[in-house]
C-alpha positions as a Markdown table, in Angstrom:
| # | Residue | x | y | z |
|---|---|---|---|---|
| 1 | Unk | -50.9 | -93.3 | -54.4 |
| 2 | Unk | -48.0 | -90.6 | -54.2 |
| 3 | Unk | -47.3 | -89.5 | -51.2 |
| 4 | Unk | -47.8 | -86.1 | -49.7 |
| 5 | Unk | -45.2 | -83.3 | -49.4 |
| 6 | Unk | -46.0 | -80.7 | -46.7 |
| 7 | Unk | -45.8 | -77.5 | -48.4 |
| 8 | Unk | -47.1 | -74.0 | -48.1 |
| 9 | Unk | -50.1 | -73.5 | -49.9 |
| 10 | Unk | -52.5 | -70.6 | -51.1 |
| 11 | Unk | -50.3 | -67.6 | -51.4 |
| 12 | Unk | -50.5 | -64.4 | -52.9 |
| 13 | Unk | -48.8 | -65.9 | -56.5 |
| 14 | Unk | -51.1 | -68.9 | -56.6 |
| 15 | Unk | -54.5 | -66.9 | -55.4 |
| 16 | Unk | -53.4 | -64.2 | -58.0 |
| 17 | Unk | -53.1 | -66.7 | -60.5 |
| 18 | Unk | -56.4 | -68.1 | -59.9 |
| 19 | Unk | -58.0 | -64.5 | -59.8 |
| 20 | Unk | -56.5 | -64.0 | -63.7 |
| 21 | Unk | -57.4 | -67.4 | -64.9 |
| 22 | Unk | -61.3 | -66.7 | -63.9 |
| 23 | Unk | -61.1 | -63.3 | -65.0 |
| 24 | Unk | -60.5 | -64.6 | -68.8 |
| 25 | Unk | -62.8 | -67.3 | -68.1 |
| 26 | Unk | -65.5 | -66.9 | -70.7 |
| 27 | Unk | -68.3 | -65.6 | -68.8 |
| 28 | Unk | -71.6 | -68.3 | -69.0 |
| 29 | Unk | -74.4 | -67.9 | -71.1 |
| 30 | Unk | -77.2 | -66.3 | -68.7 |
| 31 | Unk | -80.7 | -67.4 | -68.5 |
| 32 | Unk | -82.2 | -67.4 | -65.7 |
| 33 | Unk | -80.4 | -68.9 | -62.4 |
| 34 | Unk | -77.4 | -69.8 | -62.5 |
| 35 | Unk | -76.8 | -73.3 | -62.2 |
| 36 | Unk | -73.2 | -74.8 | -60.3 |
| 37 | Unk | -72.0 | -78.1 | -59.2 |
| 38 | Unk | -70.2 | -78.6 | -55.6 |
| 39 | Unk | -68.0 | -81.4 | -56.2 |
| 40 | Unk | -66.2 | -83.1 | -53.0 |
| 41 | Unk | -63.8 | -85.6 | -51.3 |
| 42 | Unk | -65.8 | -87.2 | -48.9 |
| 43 | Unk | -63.3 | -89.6 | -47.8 |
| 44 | Unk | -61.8 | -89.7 | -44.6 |
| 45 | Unk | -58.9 | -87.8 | -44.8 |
| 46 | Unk | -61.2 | -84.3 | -45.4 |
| 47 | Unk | -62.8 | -85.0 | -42.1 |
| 48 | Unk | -61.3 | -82.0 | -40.6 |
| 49 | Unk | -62.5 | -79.7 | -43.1 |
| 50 | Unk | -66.0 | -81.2 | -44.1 |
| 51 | Unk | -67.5 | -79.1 | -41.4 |
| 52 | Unk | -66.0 | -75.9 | -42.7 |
| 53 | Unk | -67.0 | -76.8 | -46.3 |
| 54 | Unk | -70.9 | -77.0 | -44.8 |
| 55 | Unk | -70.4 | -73.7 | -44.0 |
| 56 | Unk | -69.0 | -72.4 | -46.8 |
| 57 | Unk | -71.4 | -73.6 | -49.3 |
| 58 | Unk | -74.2 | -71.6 | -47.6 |
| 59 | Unk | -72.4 | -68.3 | -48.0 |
| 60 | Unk | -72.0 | -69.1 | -51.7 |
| 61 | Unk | -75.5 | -69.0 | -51.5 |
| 62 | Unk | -75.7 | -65.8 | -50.1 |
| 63 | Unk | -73.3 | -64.2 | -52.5 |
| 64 | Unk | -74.9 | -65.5 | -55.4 |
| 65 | Unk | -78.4 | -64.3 | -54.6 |
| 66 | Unk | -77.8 | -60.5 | -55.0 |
| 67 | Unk | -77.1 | -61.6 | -59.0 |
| 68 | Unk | -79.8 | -63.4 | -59.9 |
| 69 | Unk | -79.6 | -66.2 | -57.8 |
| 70 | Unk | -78.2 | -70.1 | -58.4 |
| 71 | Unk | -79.1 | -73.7 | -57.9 |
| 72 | Unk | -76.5 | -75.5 | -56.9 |
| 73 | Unk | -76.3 | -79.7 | -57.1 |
| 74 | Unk | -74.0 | -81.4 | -54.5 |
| 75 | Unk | -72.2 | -84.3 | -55.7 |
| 76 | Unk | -69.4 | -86.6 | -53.1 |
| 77 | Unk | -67.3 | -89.7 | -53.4 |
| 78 | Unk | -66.5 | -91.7 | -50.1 |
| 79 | Unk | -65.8 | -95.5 | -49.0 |
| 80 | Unk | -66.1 | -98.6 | -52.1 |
| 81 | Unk | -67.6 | -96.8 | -55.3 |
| 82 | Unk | -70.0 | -94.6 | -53.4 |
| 83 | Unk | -70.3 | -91.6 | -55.4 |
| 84 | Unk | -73.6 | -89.5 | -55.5 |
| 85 | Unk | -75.6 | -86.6 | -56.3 |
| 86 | Unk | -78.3 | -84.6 | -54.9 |
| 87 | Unk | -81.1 | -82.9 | -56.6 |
| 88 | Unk | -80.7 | -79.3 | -57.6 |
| 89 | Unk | -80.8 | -76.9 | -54.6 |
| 90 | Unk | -82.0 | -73.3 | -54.6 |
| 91 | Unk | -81.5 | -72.5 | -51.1 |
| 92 | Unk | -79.0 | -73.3 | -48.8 |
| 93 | Unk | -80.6 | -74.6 | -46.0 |
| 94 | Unk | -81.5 | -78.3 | -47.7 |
| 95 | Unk | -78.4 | -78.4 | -48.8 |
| 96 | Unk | -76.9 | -77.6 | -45.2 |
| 97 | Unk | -78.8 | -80.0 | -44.1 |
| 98 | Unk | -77.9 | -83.1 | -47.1 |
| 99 | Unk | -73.9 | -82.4 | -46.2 |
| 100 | Unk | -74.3 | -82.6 | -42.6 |
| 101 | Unk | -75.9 | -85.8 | -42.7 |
| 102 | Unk | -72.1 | -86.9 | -44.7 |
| 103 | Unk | -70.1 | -88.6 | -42.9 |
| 104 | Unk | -66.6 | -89.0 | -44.7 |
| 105 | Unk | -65.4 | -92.3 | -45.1 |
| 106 | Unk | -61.9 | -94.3 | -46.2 |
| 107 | Unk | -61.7 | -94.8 | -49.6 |
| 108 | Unk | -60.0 | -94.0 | -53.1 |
| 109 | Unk | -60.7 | -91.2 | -54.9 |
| 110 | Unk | -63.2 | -91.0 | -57.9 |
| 111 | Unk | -62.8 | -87.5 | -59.5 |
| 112 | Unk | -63.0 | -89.2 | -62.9 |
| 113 | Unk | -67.1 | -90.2 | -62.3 |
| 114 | Unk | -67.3 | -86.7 | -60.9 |
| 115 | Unk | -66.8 | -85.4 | -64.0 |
| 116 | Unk | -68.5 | -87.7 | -65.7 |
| 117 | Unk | -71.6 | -86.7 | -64.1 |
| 118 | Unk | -70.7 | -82.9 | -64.7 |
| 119 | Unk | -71.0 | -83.8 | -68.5 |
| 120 | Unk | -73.8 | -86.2 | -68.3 |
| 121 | Unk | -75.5 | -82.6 | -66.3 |
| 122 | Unk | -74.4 | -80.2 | -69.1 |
| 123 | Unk | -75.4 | -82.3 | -72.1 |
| 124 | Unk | -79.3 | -82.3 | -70.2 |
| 125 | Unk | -79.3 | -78.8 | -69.1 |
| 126 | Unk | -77.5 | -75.7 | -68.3 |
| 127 | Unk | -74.1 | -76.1 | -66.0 |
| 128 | Unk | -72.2 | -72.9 | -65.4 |
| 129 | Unk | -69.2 | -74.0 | -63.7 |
| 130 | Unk | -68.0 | -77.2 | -61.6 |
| 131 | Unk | -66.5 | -76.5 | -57.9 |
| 132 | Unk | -64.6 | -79.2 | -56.8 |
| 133 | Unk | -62.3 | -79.8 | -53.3 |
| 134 | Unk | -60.3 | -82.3 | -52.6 |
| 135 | Unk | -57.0 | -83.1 | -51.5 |
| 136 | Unk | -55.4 | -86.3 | -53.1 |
| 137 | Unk | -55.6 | -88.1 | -56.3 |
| 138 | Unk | -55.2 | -91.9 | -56.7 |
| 139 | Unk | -56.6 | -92.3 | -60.4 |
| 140 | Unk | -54.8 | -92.2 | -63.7 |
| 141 | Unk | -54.4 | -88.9 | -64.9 |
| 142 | Unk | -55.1 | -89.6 | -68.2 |
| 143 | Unk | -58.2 | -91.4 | -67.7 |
| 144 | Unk | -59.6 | -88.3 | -65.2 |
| 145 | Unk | -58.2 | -85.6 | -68.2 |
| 146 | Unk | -59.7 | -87.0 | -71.1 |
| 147 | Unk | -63.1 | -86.3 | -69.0 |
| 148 | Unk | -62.0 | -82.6 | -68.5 |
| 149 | Unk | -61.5 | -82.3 | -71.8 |
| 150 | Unk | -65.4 | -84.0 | -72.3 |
| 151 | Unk | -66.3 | -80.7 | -69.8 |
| 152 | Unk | -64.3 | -78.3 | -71.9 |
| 153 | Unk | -66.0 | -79.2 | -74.5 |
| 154 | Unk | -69.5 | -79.1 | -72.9 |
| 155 | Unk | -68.8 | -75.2 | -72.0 |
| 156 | Unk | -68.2 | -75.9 | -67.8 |
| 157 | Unk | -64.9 | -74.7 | -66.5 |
| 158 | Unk | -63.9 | -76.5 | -63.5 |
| 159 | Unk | -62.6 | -74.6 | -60.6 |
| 160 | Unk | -60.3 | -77.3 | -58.6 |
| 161 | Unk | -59.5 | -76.4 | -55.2 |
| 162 | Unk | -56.3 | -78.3 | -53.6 |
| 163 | Unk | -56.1 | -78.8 | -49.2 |
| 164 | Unk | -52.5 | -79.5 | -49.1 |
| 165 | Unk | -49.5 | -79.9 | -50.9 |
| 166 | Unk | -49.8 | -83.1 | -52.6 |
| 167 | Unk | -47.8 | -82.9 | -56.0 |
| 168 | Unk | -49.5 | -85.9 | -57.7 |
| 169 | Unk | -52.9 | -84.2 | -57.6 |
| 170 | Unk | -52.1 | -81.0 | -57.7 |
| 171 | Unk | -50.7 | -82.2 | -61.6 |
| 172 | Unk | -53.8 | -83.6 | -62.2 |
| 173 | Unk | -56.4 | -80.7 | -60.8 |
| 174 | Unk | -54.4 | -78.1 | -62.7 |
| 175 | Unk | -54.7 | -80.5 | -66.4 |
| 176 | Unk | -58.5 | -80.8 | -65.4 |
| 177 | Unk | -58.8 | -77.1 | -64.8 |
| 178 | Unk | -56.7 | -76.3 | -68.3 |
| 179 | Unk | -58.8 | -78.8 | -70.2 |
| 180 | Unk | -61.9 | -77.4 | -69.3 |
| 181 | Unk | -60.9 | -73.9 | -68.8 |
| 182 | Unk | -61.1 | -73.7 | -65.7 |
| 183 | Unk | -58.9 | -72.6 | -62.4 |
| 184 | Unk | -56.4 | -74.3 | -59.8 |
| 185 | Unk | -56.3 | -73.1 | -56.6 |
| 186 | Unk | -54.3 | -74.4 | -53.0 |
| 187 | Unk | -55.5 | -73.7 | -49.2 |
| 188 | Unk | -54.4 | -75.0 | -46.4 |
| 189 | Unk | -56.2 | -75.2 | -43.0 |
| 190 | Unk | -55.1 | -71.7 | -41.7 |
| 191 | Unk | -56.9 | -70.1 | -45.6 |
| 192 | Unk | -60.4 | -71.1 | -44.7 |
| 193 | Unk | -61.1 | -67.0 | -45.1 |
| 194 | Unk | -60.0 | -67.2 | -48.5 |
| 195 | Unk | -61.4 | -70.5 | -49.9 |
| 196 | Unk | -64.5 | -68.4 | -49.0 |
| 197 | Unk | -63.8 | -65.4 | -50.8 |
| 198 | Unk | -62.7 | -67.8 | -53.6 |
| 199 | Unk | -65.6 | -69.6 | -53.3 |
| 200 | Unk | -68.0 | -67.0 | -53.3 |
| 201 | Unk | -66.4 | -65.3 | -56.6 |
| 202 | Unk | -66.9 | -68.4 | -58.5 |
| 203 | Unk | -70.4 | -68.5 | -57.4 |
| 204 | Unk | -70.6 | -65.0 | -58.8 |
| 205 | Unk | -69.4 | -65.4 | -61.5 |
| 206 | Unk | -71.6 | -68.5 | -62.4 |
| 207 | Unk | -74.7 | -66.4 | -61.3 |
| 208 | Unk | -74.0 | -63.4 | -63.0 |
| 209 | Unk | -70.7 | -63.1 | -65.1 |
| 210 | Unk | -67.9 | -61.5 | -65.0 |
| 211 | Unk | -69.7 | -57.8 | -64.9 |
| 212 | Unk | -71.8 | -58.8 | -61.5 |
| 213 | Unk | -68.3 | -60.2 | -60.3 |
| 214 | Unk | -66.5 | -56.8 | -60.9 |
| 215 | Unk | -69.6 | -54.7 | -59.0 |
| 216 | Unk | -69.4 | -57.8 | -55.9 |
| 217 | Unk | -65.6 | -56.9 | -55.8 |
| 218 | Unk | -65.8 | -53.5 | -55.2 |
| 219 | Unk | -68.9 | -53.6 | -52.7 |
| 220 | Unk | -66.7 | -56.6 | -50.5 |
| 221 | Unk | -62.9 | -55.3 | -51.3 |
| 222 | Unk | -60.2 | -58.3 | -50.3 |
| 223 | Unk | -60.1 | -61.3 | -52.8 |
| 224 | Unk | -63.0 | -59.7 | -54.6 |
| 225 | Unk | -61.5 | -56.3 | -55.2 |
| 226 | Unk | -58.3 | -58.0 | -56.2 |
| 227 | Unk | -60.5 | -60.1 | -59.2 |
| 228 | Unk | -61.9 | -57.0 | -59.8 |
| 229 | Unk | -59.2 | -55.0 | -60.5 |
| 230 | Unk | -57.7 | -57.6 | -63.0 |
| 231 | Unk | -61.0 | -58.1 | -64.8 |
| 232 | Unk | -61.3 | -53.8 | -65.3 |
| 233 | Unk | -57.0 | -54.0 | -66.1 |
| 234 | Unk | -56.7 | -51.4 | -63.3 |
């Protein structure tokens, strides 16, 4: 495993960045509810944040329900080869209640059977996008890309979401999010306003596309306005 390098994380540049790279994202193919897939590192260094993330995920819920609604599937690594996945959720509540029964546990990571199960998903139904936090990487990078590229192809960009400054996995979260054309984005404990914002686009956007993302930004300004205004070219 590489070793971390404290650095600061989730400015203006990167968040712009990631606000561009989801506004050219092509927008999913809408049928009914949207349909997303919470990805996280449930190992024990996210401990701090796992609450936080509990708390997030329901206002994704809340955001996506003015468009048209979404079911979203939660899916965690943590200790030997424990990786698993819940049933589809359409309300936040049960799935509140399946990530506070988590606790995280040591382990290595295994992003690579995280996107494998995004794929296996996508090839038996519709998967709008892939959400995934984490903060380290100790697989090959190869081996984890050539099953972003299996997402690309499969239509489900993956939005990768880096706590902290580690440079080994930030290289491989930004070549999963090319290959499936998706979105890197860093936070850092002091951002957790902003992973929400962040957060709550994507689940806009995999709700209703990028026209129901452009009407949320100008109804909630911050973040949202600043998509917005880069989706419209104002």
């Amino acid at each position: 495993m590489v070793g971390k390098t404290p650095k600061i994380v989730g400015g203006s540049g990167e968040v712009d960045a990631f606000l561009r790279k989801l506004a050219i994202t092509p927008a999913p193919a809408l049928a009914g509810r949207g349909r997303l897939i919470f990805a996280l590192d449930a190992t024990l260094s996210r401990q701090p944040t796992w609450d936080r993330a509990c708390h997030i995920q329901a206002d994704m819920f809340r955001e996506a329900e003015a468009v048209g609604g979404l079911d979203i599937k939660l899916v965690f690594f943590r200790g030997y080869r424990e990786c698993k996945a819940s049933p589809w959720y359409a309300a936040s509540q049960p799935l509140t209640r399946a990530m506070t029964s988590i606790a995280c546990q040591g382990g290595y990571t295994q992003i690579e059977r995280v996107l494998k199960r995004a794929v296996k998903e996508a090839r038996e139904g519709k998967v709008n996008a892939l959400v995934y936090v984490g903060d380290s990487c100790e697989e090959e990078i190869d081996a984890v890309c050539a099953v972003a590229g299996e997402l690309g192809l499969a239509g489900v960009p993956a939005f990768m979401f880096q706590e902290g400054g580690d440079p080994y996995a930030e290289s491989v979260f930004r070549e999963v999010a090319r290959l499936s054309g998706g979105a890197w984005c860093g936070f850092d404990l002091g951002s957790a306003g902003q992973l929400r914002d962040l957060l709550g686009a994507v689940a806009i956007f995999a709700a209703g596309g990028r026209k129901a993302l452009a009407d949320h930004g100008a109804r909630k300004g911050g973040h949202a306005l600043r998509l917005a205004r880069l989706l419209l070219g104002a």
